[in-house]
N, C-alpha and C positions, 0 to 999 in steps of 0.2 A: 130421501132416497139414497140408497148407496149405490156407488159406483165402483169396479174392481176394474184394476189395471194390472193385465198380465204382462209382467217384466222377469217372468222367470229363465226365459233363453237365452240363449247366446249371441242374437244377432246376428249369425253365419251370414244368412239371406241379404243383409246388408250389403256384404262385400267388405267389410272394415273402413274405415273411415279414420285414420291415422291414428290409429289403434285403441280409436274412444268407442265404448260400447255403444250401440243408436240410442238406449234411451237416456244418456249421457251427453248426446251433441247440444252442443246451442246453437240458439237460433234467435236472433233478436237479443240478447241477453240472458237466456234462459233456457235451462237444460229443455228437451223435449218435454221428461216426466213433470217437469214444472209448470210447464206449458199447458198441456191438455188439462192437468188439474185445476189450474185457474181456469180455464172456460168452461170447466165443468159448474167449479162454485160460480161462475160469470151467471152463467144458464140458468144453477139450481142452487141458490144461494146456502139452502141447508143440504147441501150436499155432504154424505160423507164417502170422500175420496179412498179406497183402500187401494198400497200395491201390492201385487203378491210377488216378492222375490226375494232369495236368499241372501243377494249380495247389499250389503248394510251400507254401501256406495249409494244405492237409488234411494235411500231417504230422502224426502221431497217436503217440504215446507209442505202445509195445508190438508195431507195427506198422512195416513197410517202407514206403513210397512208391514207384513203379515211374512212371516216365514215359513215358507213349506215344508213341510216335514216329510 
């Protein structure tokens, strides 16, 4: 099954977080976007993980990047 992770915003909603994007925070070791991706494959071992965002920052191990146009 695939899965899509929308990472195309800015995180406003956040409030900023010392000036790290949220899905850039860590947590344990590991960016957020790293995070959910592993429990996805955790869950669905043939998962395939897609993010959707422009910024070439969110590349994530395990996971595609998709660039929105």
């Amino acid at each position: 099954m695939r899965y899509v992770i929308m990472a195309n915003g800015h995180g406003t909603r956040w409030g900023g977080h010392s000036g790290i994007p949220k899905h850039l925070i860590e947590f344990e070791g590991e960016t957020l976007l790293r995070r959910i991706t592993r429990q996805v494959q955790t869950m669905d071992p043939g998962a395939e993980v897609v993010i959707s965002a422009s910024n070439p920052e969110y590349e994530t191990e395990g996971a595609r990047r998709h660039a929105p146009s």
